[in-house]
C-alpha positions as CSV (number, residue, x, y, z in Angstrom):
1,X,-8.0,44.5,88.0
2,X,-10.1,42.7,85.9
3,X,-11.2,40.0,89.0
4,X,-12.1,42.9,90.7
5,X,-14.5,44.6,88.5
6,X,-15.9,41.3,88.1
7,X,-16.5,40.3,91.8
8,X,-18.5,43.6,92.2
9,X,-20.5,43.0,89.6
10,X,-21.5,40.0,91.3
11,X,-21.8,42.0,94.5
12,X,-24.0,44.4,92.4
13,X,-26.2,41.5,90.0
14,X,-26.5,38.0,92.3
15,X,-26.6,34.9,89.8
16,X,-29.2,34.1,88.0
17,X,-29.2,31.1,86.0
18,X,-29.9,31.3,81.7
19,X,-33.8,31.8,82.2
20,X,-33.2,34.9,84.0
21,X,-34.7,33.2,87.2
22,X,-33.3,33.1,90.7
23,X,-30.9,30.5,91.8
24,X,-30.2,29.4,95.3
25,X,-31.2,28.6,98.4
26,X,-34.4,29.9,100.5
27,X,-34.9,29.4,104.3
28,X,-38.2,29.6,105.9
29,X,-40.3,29.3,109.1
30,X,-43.5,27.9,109.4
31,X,-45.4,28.2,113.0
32,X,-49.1,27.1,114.3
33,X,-50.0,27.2,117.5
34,X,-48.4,23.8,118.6
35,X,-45.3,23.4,116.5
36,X,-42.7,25.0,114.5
37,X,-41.3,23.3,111.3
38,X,-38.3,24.5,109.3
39,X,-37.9,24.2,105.2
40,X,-35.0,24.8,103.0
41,X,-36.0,25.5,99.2
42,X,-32.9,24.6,96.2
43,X,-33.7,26.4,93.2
44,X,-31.9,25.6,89.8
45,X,-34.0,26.2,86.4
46,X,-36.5,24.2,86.2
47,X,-35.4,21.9,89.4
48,X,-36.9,22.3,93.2
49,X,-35.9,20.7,96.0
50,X,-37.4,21.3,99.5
51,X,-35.3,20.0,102.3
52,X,-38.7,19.9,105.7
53,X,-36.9,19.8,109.1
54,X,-39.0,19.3,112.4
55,X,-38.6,21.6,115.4
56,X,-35.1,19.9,116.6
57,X,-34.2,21.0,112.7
58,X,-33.9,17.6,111.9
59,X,-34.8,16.3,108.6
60,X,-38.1,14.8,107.8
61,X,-38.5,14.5,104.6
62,X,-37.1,16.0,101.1
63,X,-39.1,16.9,98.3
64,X,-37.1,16.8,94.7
65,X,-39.3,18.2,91.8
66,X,-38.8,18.2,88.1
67,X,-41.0,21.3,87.2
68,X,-40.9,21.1,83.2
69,X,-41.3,17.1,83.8
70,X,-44.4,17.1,86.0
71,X,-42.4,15.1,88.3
72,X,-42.5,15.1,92.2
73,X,-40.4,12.8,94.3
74,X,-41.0,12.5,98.2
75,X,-37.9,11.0,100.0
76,X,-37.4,9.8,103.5
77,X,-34.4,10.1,104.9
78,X,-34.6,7.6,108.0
79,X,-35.3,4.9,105.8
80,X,-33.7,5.7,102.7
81,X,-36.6,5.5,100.9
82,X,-38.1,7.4,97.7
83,X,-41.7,7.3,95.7
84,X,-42.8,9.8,93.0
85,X,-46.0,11.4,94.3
86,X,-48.8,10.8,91.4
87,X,-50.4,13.9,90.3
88,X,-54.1,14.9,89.8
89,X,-54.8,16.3,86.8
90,X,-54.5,20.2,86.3
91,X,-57.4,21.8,86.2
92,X,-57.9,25.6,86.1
93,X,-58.3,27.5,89.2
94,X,-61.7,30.0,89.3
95,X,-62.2,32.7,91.7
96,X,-65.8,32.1,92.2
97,X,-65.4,31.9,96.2
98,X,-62.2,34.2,96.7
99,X,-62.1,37.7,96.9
100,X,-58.4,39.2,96.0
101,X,-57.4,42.4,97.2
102,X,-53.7,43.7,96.0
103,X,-53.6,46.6,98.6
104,X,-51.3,49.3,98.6
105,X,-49.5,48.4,102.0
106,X,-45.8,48.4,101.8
107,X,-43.5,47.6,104.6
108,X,-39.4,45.6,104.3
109,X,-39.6,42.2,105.0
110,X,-36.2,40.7,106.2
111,X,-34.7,43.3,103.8
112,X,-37.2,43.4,100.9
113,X,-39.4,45.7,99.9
114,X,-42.9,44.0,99.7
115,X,-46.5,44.6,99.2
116,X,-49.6,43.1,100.4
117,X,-51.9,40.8,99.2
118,X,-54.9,39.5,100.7
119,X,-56.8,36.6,99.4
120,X,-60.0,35.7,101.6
121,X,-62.9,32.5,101.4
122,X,-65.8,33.2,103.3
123,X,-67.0,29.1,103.0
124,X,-63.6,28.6,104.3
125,X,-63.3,30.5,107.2
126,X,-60.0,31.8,106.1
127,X,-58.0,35.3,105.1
128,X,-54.6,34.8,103.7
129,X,-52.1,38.0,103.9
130,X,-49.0,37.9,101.8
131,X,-46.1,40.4,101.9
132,X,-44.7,39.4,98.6
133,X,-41.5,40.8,96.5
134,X,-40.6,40.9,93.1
135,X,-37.0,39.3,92.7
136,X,-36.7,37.4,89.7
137,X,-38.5,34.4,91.6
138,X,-40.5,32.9,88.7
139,X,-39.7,29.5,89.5
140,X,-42.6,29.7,92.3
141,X,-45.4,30.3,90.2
142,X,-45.2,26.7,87.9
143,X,-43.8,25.3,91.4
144,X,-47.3,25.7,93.1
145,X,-49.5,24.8,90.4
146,X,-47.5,21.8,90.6
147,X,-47.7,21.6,94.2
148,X,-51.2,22.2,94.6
149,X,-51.9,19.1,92.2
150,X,-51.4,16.7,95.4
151,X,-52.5,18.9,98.0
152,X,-54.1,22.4,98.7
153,X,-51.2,24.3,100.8
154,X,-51.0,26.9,98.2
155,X,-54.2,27.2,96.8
156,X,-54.7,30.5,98.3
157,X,-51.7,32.0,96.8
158,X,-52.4,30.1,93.2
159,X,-55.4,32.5,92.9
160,X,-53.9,35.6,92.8
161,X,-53.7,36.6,89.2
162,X,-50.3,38.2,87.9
163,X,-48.0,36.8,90.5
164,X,-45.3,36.0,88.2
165,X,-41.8,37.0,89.4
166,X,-43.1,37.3,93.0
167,X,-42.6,35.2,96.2
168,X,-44.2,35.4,99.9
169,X,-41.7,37.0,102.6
170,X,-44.3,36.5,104.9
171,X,-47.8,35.3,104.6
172,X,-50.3,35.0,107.6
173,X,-53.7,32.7,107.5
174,X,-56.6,34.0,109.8
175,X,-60.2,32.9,110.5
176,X,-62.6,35.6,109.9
177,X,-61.9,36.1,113.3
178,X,-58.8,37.1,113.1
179,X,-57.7,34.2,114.5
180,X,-54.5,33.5,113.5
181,X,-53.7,29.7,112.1
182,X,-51.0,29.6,110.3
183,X,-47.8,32.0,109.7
184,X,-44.5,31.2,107.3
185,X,-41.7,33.5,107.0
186,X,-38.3,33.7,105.0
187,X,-35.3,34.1,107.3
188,X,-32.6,33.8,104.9
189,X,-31.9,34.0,100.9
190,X,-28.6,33.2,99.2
191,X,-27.7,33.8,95.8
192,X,-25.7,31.3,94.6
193,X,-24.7,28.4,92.0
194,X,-26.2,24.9,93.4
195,X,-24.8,21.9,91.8
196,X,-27.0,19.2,90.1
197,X,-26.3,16.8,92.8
198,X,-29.0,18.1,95.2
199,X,-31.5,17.5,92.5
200,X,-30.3,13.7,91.8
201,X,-31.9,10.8,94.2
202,X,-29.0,9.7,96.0
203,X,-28.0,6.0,94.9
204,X,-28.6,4.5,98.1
205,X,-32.5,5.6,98.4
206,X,-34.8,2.7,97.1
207,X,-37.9,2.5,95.6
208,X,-41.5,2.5,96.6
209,X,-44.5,1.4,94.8
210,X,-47.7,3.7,95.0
């Protein structure tokens, strides 16, 4: 009896780990006009990993990052190899060029309820939409600030103040056009214990120098 109250509560309450954060695995979609690429997210406190797959879903490359450490660690697969990717230095974000627009728009995204945010930059060309929900999912604001400290891909999404706790089901970039240039989607969450090994560089991987 007592194996069965507990395996509904689990039904009820998915795992968390001890920060109160989610843990598990997140599978998205990101399309353009001439390709498709696949990405598989690990999430464990304070531990990322970010499996890339191309449009066969083969693996391209694996990202493992230490978020409390500041550490980011680009592996290649085909070659075994691993680097840690060296990190500009953090710098506070302004808002001088975005406008940010938290609308009221609600719609269920792949089974969660979401809300829509709109980020635009006129001297970019570009308006970002995001349908984002509020899960528990507070790994991804620290993850992006790290992120966005060797390249820009979430720059947009950094800007929008108060985004703790929430992640993008679905976010669409468009010129000012309406042009669409980018779209990534979620297609799958589980809830579930990871081990530490897919947050370890595997033995056989060597070294690269920057």
């Amino acid at each position: 009896m007592v194996n069965l109250v507990i395996s509904f509560i689990l039904l009820l309450f998915p795992p968390f780990n001890n920060l109160g954060t989610f843990e598990g695995r997140i599978e998205l979609v990101q399309e353009t006009h001439y390709e498709k690429s696949y990405f598989t997210y690990f999430i464990k406190n304070d531990n990322v990993r970010i499996d890339e797959f191309d449009s066969d879903h083969l693996l391209i490359q694996s990202l493992i990052i230490k978020i409390n450490d500041e550490q980011v660690y680009i592996l290649c697969p085909s070659k075994k190899l691993y680097t840690q990717l060296t990190l500009s230095d953090s710098k506070k974000m302004t808002s001088d060029n975005f406008k940010i627009i938290k609308t009221e728009n609600s719609r269920i995204v792949n089974g969660f309820d979401c809300y829509q945010w709109r980020v635009k930059n006129i001297e970019r060309n570009t308006e970002a939409a995001y349908w984002v929900s509020q899960n528990n999912f507070y790994f991804f604001e620290d993850l992006i600030k790290l992120l966005n400290r060797t390249d820009k891909t979430f720059e947009f999404f950094e800007i929008i103040p108060d985004s703790q706790g929430f992640f993008p089901m679905l976010s669409v970039e468009r010129t000012l056009l309406r042009k669409e240039k980018l779209r990534t989607y979620v297609v799958a969450i589980n809830n579930e214990i990871l081990d530490e090994s897919n947050f370890i560089i595997p033995p056989e991987y060597k070294p690269v120098e920057n």
